[in-house]
C-alpha positions as CSV (number, residue, x, y, z in Angstrom):
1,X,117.9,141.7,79.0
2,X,114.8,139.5,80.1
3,X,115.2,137.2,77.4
4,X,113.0,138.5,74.6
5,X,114.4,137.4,71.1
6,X,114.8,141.1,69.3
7,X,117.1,140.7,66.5
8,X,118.3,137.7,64.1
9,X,121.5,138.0,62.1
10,X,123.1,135.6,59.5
11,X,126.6,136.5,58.6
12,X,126.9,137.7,55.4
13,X,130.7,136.3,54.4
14,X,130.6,132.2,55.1
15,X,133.9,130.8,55.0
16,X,133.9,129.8,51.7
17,X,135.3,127.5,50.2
18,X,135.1,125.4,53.3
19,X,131.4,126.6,54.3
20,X,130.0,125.0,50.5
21,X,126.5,125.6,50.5
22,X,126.0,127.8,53.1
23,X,124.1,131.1,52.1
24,X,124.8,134.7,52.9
25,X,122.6,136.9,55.0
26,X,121.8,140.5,53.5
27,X,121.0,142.2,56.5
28,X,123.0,144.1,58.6
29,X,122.0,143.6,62.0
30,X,121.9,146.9,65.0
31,X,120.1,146.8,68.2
32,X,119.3,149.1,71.6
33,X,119.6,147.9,75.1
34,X,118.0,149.9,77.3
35,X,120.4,152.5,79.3
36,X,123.6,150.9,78.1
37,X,123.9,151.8,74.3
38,X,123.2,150.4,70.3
39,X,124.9,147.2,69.9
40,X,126.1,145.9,66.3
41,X,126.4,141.9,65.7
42,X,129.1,140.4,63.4
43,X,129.9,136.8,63.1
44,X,133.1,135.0,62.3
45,X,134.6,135.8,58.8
46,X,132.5,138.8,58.8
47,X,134.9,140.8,60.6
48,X,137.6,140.1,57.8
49,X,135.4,142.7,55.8
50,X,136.0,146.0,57.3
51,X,132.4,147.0,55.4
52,X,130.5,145.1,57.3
53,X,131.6,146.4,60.7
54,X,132.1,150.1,59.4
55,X,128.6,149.8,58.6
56,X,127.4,148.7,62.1
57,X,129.6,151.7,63.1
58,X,127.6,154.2,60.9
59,X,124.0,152.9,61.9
60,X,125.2,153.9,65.6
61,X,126.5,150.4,67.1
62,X,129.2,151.2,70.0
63,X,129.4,147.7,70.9
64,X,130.6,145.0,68.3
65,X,129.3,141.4,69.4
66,X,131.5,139.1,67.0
67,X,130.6,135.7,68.1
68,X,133.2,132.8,66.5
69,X,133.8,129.2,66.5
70,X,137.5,128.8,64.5
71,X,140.4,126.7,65.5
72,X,142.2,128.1,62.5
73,X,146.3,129.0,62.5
74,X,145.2,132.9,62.2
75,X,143.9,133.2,65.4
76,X,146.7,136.0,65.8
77,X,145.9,137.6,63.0
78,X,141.7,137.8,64.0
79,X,143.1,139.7,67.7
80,X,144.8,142.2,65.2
81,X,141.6,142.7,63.6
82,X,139.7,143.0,66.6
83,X,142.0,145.4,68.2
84,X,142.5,147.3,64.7
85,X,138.6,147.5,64.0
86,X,137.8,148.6,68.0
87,X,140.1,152.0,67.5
88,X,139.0,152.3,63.6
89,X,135.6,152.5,64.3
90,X,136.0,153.9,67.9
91,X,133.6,151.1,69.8
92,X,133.9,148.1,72.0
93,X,134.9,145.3,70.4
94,X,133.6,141.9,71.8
95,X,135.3,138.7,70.0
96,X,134.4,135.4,71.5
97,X,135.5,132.0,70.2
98,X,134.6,128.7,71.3
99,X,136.4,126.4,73.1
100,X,136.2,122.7,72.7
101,X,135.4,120.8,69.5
102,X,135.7,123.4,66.8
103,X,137.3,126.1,68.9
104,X,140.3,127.3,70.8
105,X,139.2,129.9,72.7
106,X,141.4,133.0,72.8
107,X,138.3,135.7,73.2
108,X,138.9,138.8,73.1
109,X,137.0,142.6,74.7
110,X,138.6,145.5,73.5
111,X,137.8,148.9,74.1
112,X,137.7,152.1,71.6
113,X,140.9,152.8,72.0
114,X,142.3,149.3,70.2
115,X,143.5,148.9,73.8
116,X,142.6,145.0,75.2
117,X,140.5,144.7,78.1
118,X,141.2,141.2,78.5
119,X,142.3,138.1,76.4
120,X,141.2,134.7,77.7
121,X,142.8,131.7,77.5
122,X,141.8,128.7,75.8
123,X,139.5,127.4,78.7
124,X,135.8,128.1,79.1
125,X,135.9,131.4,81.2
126,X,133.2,134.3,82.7
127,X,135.1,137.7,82.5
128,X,132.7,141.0,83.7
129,X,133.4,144.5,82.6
130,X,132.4,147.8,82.5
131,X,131.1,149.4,79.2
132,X,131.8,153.3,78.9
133,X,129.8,154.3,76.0
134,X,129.9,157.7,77.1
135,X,134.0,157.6,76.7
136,X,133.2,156.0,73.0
137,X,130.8,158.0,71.8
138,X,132.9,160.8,73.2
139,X,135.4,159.7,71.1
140,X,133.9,159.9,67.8
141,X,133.0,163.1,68.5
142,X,136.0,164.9,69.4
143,X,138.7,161.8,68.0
144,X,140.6,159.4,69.7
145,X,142.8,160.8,71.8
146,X,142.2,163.9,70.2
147,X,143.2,162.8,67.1
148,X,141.2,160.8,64.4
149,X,137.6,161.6,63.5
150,X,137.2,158.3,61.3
151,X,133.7,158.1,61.0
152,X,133.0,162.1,60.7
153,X,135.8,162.1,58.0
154,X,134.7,158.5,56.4
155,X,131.1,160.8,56.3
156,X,132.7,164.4,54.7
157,X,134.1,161.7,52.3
158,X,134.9,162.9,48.7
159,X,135.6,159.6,46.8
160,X,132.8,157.6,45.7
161,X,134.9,153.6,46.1
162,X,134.2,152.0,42.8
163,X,135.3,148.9,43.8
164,X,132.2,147.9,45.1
165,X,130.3,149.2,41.9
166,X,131.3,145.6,40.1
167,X,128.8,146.6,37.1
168,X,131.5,149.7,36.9
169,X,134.6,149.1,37.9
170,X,137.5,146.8,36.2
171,X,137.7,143.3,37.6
172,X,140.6,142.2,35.6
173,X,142.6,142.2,38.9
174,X,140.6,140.4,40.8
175,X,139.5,138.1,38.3
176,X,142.7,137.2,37.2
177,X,142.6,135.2,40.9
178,X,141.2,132.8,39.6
179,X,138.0,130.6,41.1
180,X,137.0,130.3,45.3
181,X,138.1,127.1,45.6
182,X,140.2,124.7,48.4
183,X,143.3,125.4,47.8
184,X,146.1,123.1,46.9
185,X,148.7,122.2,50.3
186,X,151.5,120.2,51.3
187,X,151.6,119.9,54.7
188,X,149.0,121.8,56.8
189,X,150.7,123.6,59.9
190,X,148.8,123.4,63.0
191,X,148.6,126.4,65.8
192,X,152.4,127.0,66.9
193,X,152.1,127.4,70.8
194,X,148.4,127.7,71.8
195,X,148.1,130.5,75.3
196,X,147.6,127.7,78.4
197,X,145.6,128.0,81.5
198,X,143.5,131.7,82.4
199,X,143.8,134.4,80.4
200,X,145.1,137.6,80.6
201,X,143.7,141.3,81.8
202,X,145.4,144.2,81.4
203,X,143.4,146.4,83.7
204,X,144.8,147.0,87.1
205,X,144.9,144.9,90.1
């Protein structure tokens, strides 16, 4: 909070093809502020990798920062993936796109329970809340809504997930994808109706 530099992070899944030459971090990145809670940091394409943020999750993190810059068609599809990881991994979820050249905005602050706190527009905008981390870490403890235990069940785990053992497991499925490369298109469709003006809170008036 007074500025001190305490953590750097370099996302580990560039948005390759497109990002050529950019290199992956290796290092997951988890960090305390004083009397509010253990934060996790995720950037961009990261979050299309559930591993990455299930990790933050299991080193502790109840708030997911998930900087972005994307003015790509799946902006839609990112929300769904913010709201879906939030309730998943039971923390706050903290998606913020940038607006302008490169960006349309659209940032998004979920809570625990996959439920949106607010969803701004495509405008710069300043939006305060409240963090609960006692209500999140609550949750993991006795499920959400009394349900779920993900991350005491993802723990008591049986099945060791040889998919990420490549040395191990078959790749003929996902070699048979063939190479990371560009894509061939016809026509390239842009974003369908873009949100105009504020954005939107669901808490109450």
């Amino acid at each position: 909070p007074e500025g001190r530099v305490v953590k750097r992070y370099r996302k580990m899944f560039p948005f390759r093809p497109y990002e050529a030459g950019v290199s992956s971090g290796t290092e997951f990145c988890v960090f305390d502020v004083p009397d509010v809670g253990r934060f996790g940091l995720s950037i961009c394409y990261d979050m299309w990798f559930p591993e990455t943020t299930r990790t933050l999750a299991s080193m502790g993190a109840v708030v997911l920062l998930h900087p972005s810059l994307t003015n790509t068609v799946d902006r839609d599809v990112e929300l769904s993936i913010a709201r879906a990881t939030a309730a998943i991994n039971q923390c706050y979820v903290i998606d913020v796109n940038g607006v302008g050249s490169g960006g349309y905005g659209r940032s998004i602050v979920v809570r625990p329970t996959g439920t949106v706190v607010y969803e701004a527009g495509n405008g710069a905008e300043m939006f305060p809340f409240h963090f609960n981390v006692e209500a999140a870490t609550h949750g993991r403890s006795e499920g959400l809504f009394g349900l779920g235990q993900q991350l005491k069940s993802f723990r008591d785990r049986a099945v060791d997930f040889s998919v990420y053992r490549p040395n191990h497991a078959s790749t003929e499925y996902l070699d048979s994808l063939g190479p990371l490369a560009v894509p061939r298109r016809g026509t390239i469709p842009g974003p369908g109706s873009l949100h105009e003006g504020p954005g939107r809170s669901t808490e109450e008036a």
